[in-house]
Structures are given as C-alpha cells and as structure tokens.
C-alpha positions in Angstrom: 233.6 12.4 20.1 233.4 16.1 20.8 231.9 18.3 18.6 235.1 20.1 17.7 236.6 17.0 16.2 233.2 16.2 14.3 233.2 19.5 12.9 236.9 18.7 12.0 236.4 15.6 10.0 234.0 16.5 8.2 235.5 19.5 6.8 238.9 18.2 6.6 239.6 18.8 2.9 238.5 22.2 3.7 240.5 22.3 7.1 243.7 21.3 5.5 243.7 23.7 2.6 243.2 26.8 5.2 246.0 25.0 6.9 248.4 25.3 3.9 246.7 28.7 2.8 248.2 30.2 7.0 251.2 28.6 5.9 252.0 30.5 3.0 250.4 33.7 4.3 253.1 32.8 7.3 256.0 32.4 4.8 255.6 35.4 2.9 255.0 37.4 6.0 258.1 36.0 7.7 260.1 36.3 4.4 259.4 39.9 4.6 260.6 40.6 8.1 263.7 38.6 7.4 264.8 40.4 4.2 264.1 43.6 6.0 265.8 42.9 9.1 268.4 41.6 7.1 269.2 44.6 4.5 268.4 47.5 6.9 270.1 46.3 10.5 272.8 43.8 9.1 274.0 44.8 6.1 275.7 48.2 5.8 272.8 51.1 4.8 273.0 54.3 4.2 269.2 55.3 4.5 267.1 52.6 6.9 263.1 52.9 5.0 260.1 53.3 7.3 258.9 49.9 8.1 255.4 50.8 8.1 254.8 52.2 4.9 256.9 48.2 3.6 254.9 46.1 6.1 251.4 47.8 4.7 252.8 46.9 1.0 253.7 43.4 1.9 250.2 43.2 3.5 249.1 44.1 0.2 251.0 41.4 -1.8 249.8 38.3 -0.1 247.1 37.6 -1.9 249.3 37.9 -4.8 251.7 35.3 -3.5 248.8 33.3 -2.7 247.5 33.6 -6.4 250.8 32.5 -7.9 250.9 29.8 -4.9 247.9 28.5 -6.7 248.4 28.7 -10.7 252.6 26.8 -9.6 251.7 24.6 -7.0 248.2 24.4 -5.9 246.0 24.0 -3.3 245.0 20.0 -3.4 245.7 17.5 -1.4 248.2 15.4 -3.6 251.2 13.5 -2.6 254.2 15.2 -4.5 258.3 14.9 -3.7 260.8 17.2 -2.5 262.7 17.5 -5.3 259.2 18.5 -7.1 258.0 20.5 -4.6 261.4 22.4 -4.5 260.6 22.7 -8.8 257.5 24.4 -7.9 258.3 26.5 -5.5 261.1 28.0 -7.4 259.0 28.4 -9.9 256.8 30.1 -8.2 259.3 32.3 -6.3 261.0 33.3 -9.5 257.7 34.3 -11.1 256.4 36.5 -8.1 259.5 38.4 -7.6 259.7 39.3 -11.9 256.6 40.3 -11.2 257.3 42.6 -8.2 260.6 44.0 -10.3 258.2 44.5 -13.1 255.4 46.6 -11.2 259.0 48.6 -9.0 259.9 50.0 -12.6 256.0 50.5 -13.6 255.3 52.7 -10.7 259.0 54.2 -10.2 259.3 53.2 -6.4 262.5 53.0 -5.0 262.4 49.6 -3.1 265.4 48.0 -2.3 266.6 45.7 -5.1 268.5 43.5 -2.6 265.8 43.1 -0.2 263.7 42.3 -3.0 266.7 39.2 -4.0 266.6 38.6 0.1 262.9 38.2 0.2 263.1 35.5 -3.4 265.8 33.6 -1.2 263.4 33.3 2.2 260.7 32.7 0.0 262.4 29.4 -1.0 263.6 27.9 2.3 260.4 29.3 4.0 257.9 27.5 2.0 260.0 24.3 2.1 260.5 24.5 5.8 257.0 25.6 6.7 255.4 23.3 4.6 257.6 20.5 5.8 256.0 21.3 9.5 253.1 21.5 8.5 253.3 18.1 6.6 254.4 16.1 10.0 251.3 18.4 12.3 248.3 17.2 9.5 250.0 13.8 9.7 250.0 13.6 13.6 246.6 15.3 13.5 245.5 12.5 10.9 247.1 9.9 13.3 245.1 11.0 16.7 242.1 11.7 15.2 241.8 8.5 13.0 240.7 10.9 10.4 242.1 9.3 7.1 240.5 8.6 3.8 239.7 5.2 3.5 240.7 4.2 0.2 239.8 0.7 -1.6 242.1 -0.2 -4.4 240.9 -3.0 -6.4 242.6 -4.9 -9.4 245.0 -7.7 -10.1 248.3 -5.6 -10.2 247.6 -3.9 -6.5 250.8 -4.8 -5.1 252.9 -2.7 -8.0 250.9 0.7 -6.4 251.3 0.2 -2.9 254.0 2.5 -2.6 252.2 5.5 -4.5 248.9 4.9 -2.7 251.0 5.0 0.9 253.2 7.9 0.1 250.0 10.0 1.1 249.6 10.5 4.5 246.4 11.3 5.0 244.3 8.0 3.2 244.2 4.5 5.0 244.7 2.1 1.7 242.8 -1.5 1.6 243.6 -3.6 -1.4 241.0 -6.3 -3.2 243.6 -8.3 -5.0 241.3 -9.4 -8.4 239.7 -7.7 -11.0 236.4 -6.5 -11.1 233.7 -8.0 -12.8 230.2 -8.8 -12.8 230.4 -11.5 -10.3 232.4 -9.4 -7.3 230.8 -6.1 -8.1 228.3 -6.6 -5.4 231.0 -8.0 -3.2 233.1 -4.6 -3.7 229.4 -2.7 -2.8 229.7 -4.3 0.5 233.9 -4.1 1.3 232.9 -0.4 0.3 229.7 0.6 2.7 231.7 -2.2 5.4 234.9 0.0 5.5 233.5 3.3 4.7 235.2 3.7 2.0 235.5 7.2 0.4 237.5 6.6 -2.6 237.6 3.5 -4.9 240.5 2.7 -7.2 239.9 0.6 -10.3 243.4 -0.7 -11.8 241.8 -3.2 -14.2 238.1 -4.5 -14.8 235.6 -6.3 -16.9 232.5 -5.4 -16.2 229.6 -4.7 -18.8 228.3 -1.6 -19.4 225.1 -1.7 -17.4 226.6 -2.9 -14.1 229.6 -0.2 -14.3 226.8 2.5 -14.8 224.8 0.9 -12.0 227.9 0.9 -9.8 228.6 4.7 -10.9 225.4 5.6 -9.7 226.0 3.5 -6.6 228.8 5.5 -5.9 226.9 8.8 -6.1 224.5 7.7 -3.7 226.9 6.8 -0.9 229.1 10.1 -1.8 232.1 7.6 -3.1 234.4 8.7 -5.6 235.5 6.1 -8.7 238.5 6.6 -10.2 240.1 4.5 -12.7 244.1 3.9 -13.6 244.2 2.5 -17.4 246.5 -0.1 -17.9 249.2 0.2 -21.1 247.5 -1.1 -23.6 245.0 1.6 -23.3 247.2 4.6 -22.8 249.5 3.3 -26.1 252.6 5.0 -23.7 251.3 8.4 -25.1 250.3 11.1 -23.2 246.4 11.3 -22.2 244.0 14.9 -22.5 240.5 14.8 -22.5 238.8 16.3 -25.5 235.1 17.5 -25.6 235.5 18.5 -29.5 233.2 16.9 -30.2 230.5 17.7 -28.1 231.3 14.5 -25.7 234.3 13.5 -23.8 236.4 10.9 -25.5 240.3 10.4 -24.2 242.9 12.0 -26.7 246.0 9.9 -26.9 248.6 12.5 -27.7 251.3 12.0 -29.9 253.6 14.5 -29.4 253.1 16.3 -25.8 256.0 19.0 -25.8 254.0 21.7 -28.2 253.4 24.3 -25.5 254.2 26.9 -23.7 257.1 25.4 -21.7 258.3 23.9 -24.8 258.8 27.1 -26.2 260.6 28.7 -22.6 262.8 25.7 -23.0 263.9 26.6 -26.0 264.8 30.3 -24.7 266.6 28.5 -21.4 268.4 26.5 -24.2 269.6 30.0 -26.1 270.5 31.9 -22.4 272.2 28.7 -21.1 274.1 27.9 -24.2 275.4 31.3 -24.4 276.7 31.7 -20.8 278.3 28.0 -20.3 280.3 28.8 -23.9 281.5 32.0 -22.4 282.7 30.7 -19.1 284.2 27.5 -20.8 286.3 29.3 -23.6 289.7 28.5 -21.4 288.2 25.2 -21.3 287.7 25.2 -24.9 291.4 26.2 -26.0 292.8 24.1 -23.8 291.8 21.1 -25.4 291.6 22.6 -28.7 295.7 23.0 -28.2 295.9 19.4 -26.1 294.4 17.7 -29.4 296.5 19.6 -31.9 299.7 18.7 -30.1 298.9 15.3 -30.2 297.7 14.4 -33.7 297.1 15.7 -36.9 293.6 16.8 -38.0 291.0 19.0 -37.3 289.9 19.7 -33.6 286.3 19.9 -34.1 284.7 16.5 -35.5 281.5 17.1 -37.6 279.4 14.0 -37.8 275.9 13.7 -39.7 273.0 13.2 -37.0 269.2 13.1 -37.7 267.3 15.7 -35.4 264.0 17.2 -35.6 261.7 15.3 -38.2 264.4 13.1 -39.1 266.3 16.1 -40.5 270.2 15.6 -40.9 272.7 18.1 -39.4 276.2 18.5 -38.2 277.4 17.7 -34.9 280.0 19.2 -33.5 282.4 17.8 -30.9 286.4 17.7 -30.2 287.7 15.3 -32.2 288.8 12.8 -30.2 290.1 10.3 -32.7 293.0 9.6 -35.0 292.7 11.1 -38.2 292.0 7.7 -40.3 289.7 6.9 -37.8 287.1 6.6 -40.6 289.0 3.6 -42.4 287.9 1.0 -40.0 284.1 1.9 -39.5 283.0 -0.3 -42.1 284.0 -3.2 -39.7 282.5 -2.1 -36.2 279.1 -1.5 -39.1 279.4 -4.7 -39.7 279.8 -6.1 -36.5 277.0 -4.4 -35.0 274.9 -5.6 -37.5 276.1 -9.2 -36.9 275.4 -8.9 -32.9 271.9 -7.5 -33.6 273.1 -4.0 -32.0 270.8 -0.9 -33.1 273.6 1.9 -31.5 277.2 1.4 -32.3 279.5 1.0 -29.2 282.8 -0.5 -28.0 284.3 -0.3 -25.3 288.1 -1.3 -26.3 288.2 1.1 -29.3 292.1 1.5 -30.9 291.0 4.4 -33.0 290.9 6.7 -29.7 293.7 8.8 -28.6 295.1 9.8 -25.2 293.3 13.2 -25.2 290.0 11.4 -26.6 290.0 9.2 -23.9 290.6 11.8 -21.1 287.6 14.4 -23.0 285.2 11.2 -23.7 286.0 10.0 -19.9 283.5 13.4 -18.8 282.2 14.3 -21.8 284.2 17.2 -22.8 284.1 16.2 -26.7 280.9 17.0 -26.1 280.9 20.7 -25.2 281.0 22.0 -28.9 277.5 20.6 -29.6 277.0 24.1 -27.2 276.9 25.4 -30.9 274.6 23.2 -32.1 272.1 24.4 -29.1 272.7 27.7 -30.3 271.7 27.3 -33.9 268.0 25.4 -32.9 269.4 22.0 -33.7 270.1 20.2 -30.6 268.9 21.0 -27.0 270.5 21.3 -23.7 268.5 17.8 -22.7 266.7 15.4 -24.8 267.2 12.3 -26.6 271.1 11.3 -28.2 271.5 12.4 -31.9 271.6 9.5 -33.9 273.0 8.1 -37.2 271.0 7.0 -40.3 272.4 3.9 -40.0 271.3 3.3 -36.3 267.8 4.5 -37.2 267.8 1.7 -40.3 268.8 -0.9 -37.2 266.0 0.3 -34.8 263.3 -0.5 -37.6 264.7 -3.9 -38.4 265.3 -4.7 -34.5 262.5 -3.1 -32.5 259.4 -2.1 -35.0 257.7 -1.9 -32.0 258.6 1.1 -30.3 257.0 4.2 -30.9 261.0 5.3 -31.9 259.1 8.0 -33.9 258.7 10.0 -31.0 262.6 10.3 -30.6 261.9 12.6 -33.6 259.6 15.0 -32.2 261.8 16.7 -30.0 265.4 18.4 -30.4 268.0 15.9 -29.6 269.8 16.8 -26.6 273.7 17.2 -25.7 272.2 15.4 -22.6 269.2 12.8 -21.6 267.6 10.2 -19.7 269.7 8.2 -21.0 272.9 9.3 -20.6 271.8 9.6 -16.6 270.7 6.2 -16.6 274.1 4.1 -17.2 274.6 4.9 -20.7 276.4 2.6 -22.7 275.9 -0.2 -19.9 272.4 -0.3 -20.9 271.4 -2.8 -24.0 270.0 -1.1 -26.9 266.2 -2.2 -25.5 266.5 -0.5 -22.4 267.9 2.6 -24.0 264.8 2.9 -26.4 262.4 2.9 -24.1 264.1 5.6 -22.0 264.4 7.5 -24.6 260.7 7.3 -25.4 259.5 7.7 -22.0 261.6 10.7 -21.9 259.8 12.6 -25.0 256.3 10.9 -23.1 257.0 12.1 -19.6 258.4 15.5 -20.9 258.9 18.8 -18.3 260.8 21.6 -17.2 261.6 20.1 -13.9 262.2 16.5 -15.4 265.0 18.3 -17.5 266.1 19.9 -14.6 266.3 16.7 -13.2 268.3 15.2 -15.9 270.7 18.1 -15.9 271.7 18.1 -12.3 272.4 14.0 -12.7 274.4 14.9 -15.6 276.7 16.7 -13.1 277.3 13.6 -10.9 277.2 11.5 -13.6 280.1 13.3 -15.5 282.0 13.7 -12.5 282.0 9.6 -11.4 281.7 8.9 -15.6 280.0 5.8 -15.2 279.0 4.1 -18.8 281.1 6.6 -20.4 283.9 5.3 -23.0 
C-alpha cells in the first residue's frame, strides 16, 4: 500500500470533513460568481459594481457561511436524507442571508438586494448539487480503497436495523444475531479484534455489571467505540437528554420535548402563515360562505367544543357543512360508537351532510376557518386533531395505555401525522399512536414534512369523508 493511501486511512474522518469543508467553500464561492454574473451581465443594470471590491467581501464571508454550515448542518459524518438535508440547508441559507441584510443596513452599503436573493437561491441548489458529488467521489473513494468502518452490530433484533446501518456509505456492517451476555462476551472480543472492528453496536444485552465495565475498558484499549440502542421499554416512547444535575449522568426521559426555542418560532410561523393564507383565500372564503347559505338554512361557520392545550375547551371553527338539525341524531352515532368500542366518532355514509359539505369535507375546505383559531393561540398550523370530551372519556376506557396525555402538550393542529397517514382509514389504535409519536418526534422540518403531504393529500383526498 503506498504511503499516500496509508496516510489516507488513517486520517479519513479528518479527510472527509476537509472534503465537505472545500465543498462548501466551493459553493459559496461559485454562488457568488453566479449571482454576480447573473445581476450585472444578464439582467438589465444601470450601474455594473467593481467586481473586486464584491469578490474581496465574499472572501471575507466564507468563514461565516462555514460557521452557520456548522451550528444547521454540521460537520459529522452521519447518514441523513434529502428531504432533511434540503431542511437544513434552507435553513441555513435563510439564516446567513438575514444575517447579510442585517449587517447591509448596519453598515449602510449599497449591495445589490437582488444579487443578495440570487446568491440565497445558488446557495440552495449549490450545496445540494455539490454535496451530492461529493457524496458518490467519498463513496467510490471508500469502494477502491477498501477504507470503510467496520462496524459489528450485535443483538437479537439486527435484521429490523439493517437498512439504517447500510444507508451509510462509508461503514462495512457485520451482524451477531443474539444478545449479549456473559457467556458470548468473550466470543464478541474475538469477532471484534478478528474483523477489526471499529465500532460496536449493542441493540439488547444482559450482561452484569463487572463484565460490561471489563468489556468497556476492552474497548478503550483496542481504540473501539460501544455504542448502545435502548430498546422501548427503556426509552418509555419519550424523548431522551442526558442530565448531569446532579453531579453524574443519569438519562432524562422527557415528557414533553417541544418547550424550546423552535417551539416558540413555530408559533410565530403559525401567526405569519395564518395571516397570509386567510388573506389570499378570502374569495375562497365567500364563495363557500354564499354556496352554503344558498343551500340551507343556518349559520355558515360551525363552532364545535374541542379540548386543546392542557385539556382546555375552545371553539372550533369550520363551514358548516351540515343540515341544520344535524345535532338531533348525534345521540345515536354516541351511542354506536360506544357499542363498536370506537374512541373517535366516524362514518362514512353520514345523511346529515349536504351537497356543499360533501364537496368542502372532500379537500378539507370546512376546515379553513380554524385559520382563526391559529390566529388566536388555540390551534396550530400542524399538530394533533382537536378532539371532543367525549372521545377523550373513550380513549381512557379503550387504550389506558397510551401516553394520550401527550396529545395535550401541544396546540392541536388544523393538520397532522395523522391526517397524512390515511386518516379515517386508520383504526382508532393506529391513529393514537401517530398522534403520540408526532408530539415525541416533534420538529420544524417534520411539520414541514407533514404540511407539504397535506397538499397531495387534499388534492387525491384519500380517508377524507
């Protein structure tokens, strides 16, 4: 082996991350000369700005880029999808350029405002692109050089991560189908040293105390890594931190894992979003306002008692899309739902619905005035369905189980996981635990997820009656 690709493998970790650091100092540098060329020779200017004096400032404002590269997407070598990647990277693009339109009216300078929008658009499809090339060289690099991380995954449940663990291109996965104990610790020692493996997966074990420290210091010997995936008994479905309160680490099983930061910019996208789709949809709005009052008699907005935050009751508002005695026959779809062990009322067939309810409930336009519920903090663009006392009484009888409390934590949203999902095709079960993974799994970019599903989902209205 030449002393090139020694030097290569073992500073690989340290190879690739220079790798991805040219890349983006490549992007933004190529963004630059884009939006440049773009504004100055293509698009009609009256006054074309010395080149120099922008290509010395954009020299300036990589490491910059490269800093907000670092706090949005980071520098490790992690598997991670395109649609979250694309997340991340407009994240990070929208941050840097508020930034540059913030430090353009600190100092007074008059740059270009659409080269500055040009360079936010390169940005984008540069750093996907670039990335994406660079993704396919380090694999064909990895390939040739037989350079991976050798990885031993060990546990009864292997098969069920064999997709995650092979998603990433640069480790070469072996699997030890049982679960570690005291009698195949020594065995795993061996497979290890006889593999060179650099990285050892634990999914589930039962080993005493002693022999897991003695393998732990094993491990630090032979410059192995021991990571651990806890099965679902020990997470409780919650949300895990680590917490040295107390002056040693212990594992904090969070509750309620939407109190931050983002929790609070989601509830300012909510305001901003709310505001703007209720302004472009008023035609929308009188439209069926007039469509419902033509047809029947009765108020065009429904209000309906739903539980929200901390189980607190409020109004929801949507087009009424029922006759006006629709109330009268309740009582009996109650009581059937009760009799078919059903937590959430539904039926498909329902005689109560008119001609314009079925059209605005086909893509969920009766929903559009709960824009207003957004707008006054009770509801949220995404997030579990509102629901009714009564449903809430079912869930305890029915499923006591389920941490259904959670559902409670968050705003209820005019949108969710499971209204992307299939809704009303689901079973009650099924549509629990979504909800609950939802609150679990919270994020900005899984509501952006959610939200751009909605779309196709509305459009093809499957589940929807």
């Amino acid at each position: 082996m030449c002393k090139t690709k020694t030097m290569f493998i073992k500073n690989k970790k340290f190879s690739f991350i220079f790798l991805l650091l040219l890349t983006d100092c490549i992007t933004f540098l190529l963004s630059f000369l884009v939006a440049f060329y773009v504004r100055f020779y293509i698009l009609p200017a009256e006054i074309v700005y010395s080149f120099s004096q922008y290509f010395k400032i954009s020299l300036l404002l990589i490491p910059v880029w490269i800093l907000f590269v670092n706090f949005f997407i980071g520098y490790k070598l992690a598997y991670i999808s395109k649609f979250n990647l694309f997340i991340k990277v407009l994240k990070t693009s929208i941050a840097f350029v508020i930034f540059i339109l913030a430090l353009i009216f600190i100092i007074k300078n008059d740059t270009s405002r659409l080269m500055v929008f040009l360079m936010w658009i390169n940005l984008i499809i540069f750093t996907l692109l670039l990335r994406y090339i660079l993704k396919k060289i380090i694999a064909y690099i990895v390939y040739k050089l037989n350079i991976r991380n050798n990885l031993l995954v060990i546990g009864k449940k292997v098969r069920k991560y064999k997709k995650i663990f092979n998603n990433n291109y640069i480790n070469k996965v072996f699997y030890y189908p049982y679960e570690l104990n005291d009698k195949n610790i020594e065995k795993l020692k061996t497979l290890s040293l006889k593999k060179q493996i650099r990285e050892i997966i634990i999914i589930n074990y039962s080993v005493k105390d002693e022999q897991f420290l003695s393998l732990c210091n094993w491990a630090v010997i032979n410059n192995v890594d021991i990571k651990i995936i806890p099965n679902e008994t020990q997470m409780a479905k919650d949300k895990v931190e680590f917490d040295d309160t107390l002056g040693i680490p212990i594992i904090l099983l969070v509750s309620n894992p939407v109190y931050d930061f983002e929790y609070f910019l989601k509830r300012i996208l909510d305001i901003i979003f709310s505001l703007i789709m209720l302004i472009v949809l008023l035609p929308v709005f009188l439209i069926i306002a007039i469509a419902i009052k033509i047809e029947s008699k009765g108020p065009v907005i429904f209000k309906h008692l739903r539980l929200g935050f901390n189980e607190k009751e409020f109004f929801c508002y949507k087009f009424r899309s029922m006759s006006e005695n629709a109330n009268e026959n309740l009582k009996i779809l109650i009581q059937n739902s009760a009799e078919q062990n059903e937590a959430f009322l539904k039926l498909e067939d329902d005689d109560r619905i008119t001609k314009v309810g079925k059209f605005i409930r086909k893509y969920s336009l009766d929903e559009l005035p709960q824009l207003f519920n957004v707008l006054k903090g009770e509801m949220s663009l995404v997030g579990p369905r509102p629901i009714v006392r009564l449903e809430l009484e079912q869930i305890k009888n029915f499923y006591h189980n389920y941490s259904y409390g959670k559902m409670f934590k968050v705003l209820p949203g005019i949108t969710g996981l499971w209204q992307v999902s299939g809704r009303s095709l689901l079973s009650d079960e099924k549509r629990l635990e979504l909800e609950i993974y939802y609150v679990d799994n919270w994020s900005l970019s899984f509501d952006i997820k959610i939200l751009i599903k909605t779309v196709f989902v509305v459009l093809f209205h499957k589940g929807a009656y």
